[in-house]
C-alpha positions, 0 to 999 in steps of 0.5 A: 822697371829697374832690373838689380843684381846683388853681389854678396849675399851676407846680412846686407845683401838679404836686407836690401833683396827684401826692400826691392821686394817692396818696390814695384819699380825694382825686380831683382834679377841676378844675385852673386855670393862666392859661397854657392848656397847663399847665392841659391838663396840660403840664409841659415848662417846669416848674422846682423845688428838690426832688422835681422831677416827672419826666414832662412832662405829667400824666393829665388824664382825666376833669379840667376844665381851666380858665383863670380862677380864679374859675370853678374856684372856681364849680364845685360838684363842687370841695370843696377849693380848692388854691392854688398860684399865685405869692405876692401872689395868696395871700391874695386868691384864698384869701379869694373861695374860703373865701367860696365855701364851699370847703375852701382849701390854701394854698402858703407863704408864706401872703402877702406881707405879714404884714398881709395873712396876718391878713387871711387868717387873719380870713377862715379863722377865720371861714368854713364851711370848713376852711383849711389853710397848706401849711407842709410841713416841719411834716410832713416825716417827719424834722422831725416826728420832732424836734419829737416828740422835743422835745415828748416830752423823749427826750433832754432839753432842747435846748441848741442848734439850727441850720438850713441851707436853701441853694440856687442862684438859682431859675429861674423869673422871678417869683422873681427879683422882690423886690417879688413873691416877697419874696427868699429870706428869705421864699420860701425861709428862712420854712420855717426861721423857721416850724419854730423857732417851731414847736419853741420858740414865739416869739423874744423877738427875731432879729438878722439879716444879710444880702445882696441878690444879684439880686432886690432883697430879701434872698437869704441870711440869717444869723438868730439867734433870741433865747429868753432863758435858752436854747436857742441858735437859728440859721438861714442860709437863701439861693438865691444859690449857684452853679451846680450846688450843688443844693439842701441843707437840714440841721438839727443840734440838741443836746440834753441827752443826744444829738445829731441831725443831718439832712443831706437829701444822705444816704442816711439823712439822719437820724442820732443821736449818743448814748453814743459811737455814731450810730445812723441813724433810720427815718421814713416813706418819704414827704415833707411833701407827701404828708403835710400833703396827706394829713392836711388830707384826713383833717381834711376827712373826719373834720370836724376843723379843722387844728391842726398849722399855722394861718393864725394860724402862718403870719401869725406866722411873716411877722411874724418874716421883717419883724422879720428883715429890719428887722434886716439893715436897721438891724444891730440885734435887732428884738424880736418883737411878742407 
């Protein structure tokens, strides 16, 4: 049993205390919020994009309930360390609990600065335990079906491929603080950057445009992602759409031989086009947090290091969000640095 103690108890942290539920291996032990009735439990004031809890309070029977961070870290029936808490605290928080000897699972994006996720990184190379990045498209069943087909070379090469990740302006204030959350670039558009890097490894460079809407960073983005010789990759990502859009993310990628296309608006959301006919494809009933939940538990148990995402991806994949806005910045390609 893989006894979990979550710090931040906000949209991400009721999400992941529900997957735990689902897993026999994980009992969640402690929870941590500054904001004493989310760490009892109450949820009546949560906002999120996707998947938003339904019930307004969670079971807290037999859960410590606590409002420091450092003391959650203290406890010695906590193993695993989930961190859930706004992005500047991250990297921060992350390090004291791997220096405590815990098992860390960290909410993206991993920093708000690509020197402080190798920061990060440098310290979770180093520890006694295990540390994983909470980049969940990596295992959302659909996207973990494309980078399979890929890697499998099912349907031939990929020509071409774009991703759409837009929603309406978020509600919860911290967000609306560029300085804080970095814009939609690196909330929300880092889930885009990190699967195309994932899928194709590193552009040689990204030209960018974009707009600031309300937060003083950039909150919709226009990205070209440079691989010399092909494919031809894109990515738009924002949370400046008006009231009442929802949340929409898509990708359509086209091989040598096929087309898919995934529309999380549908009711199959992911269909392939081949030989004059469309063909919906089944993937697991879950979602990326389930199973990027599920998997590092499995790591933890079998004694297995993580290796479907690193700290080392998720400081890359800051790394390229700065090139991105460099670019929107100076209207020019911004190469990547190796």
């Amino acid at each position: 049993m893989v006894r979990v103690g979550i710090i931040g108890m906000g949209f991400m942290g009721s999400m992941h205390f529900r997957n735990y539920q689902k897993i026999p291996q994980a009992k969640v032990v402690a929870v941590g919020d500054i904001n004493s009735r989310r760490a009892h439990g109450d949820l009546s004031d949560l906002w999120g994009n996707i998947g938003s809890p339904s019930a307004a309070s969670l079971p807290m029977e037999g859960i410590t309930p606590l409002t420091d961070a450092r003391q959650l870290m203290a406890r010695p029936e906590v193993d695993l360390v989930d961190i859930c808490v706004p992005t500047p605290a991250h990297a921060a928080l992350a390090i004291e609990a791997l220096a405590a000897g815990k098992h860390v699972l960290c909410e993206k994006p991993l920093a708000r600065t690509a020197a402080d996720a190798r920061r990060l990184a440098q310290a979770a190379s180093k520890a006694k335990g295990f540390f994983m990045p909470a980049m969940c498209m990596r295992f959302w069943p659909q996207w973990a079906w494309l980078k399979q087909s890929i890697v499998e070379n099912r349907y031939g090469k990929v020509r071409a491929a774009t991703f759409r990740r837009l929603g309406s302006p978020p509600g919860v204030a911290w967000y609306k603080d560029g300085a804080n959350s970095g814009g939609a670039v690196l909330d929300l558009h880092i889930h885009d950057t990190d699967f195309v890097n994932f899928l194709f490894g590193a552009p040689a460079a990204v030209f960018t445009c974009g707009y600031s809407a309300f937060t003083g960073s950039l909150d919709h983005v226009l990205t070209q992602y440079l691989y010399p010789g092909g494919p031809a990759v894109s990515a738009e990502g924002g949370w400046d759409m008006a009231a009442g859009f929802g949340f929409s993310m898509r990708y359509t990628v086209n091989f040598e031989r096929a087309t898919a296309d995934f529309d999380s608006s549908r009711d199959r959301p992911l269909l392939l086009y081949a030989d004059g006919k469309s063909e919906p494809i089944s993937c697991a009933a879950t979602d990326g947090y389930f199973e990027e939940i599920n998997y590092f538990i499995a790591c933890i148990q079998t004694g297995r290091r993580p290796e479907t995402v690193t700290a080392d991806d998720a400081a890359a994949a800051i790394g390229i969000i700065e090139a991105e806005v460099k670019s929107a910045q100076t209207g020019r390609p911004v190469k990547i640095s190796s």
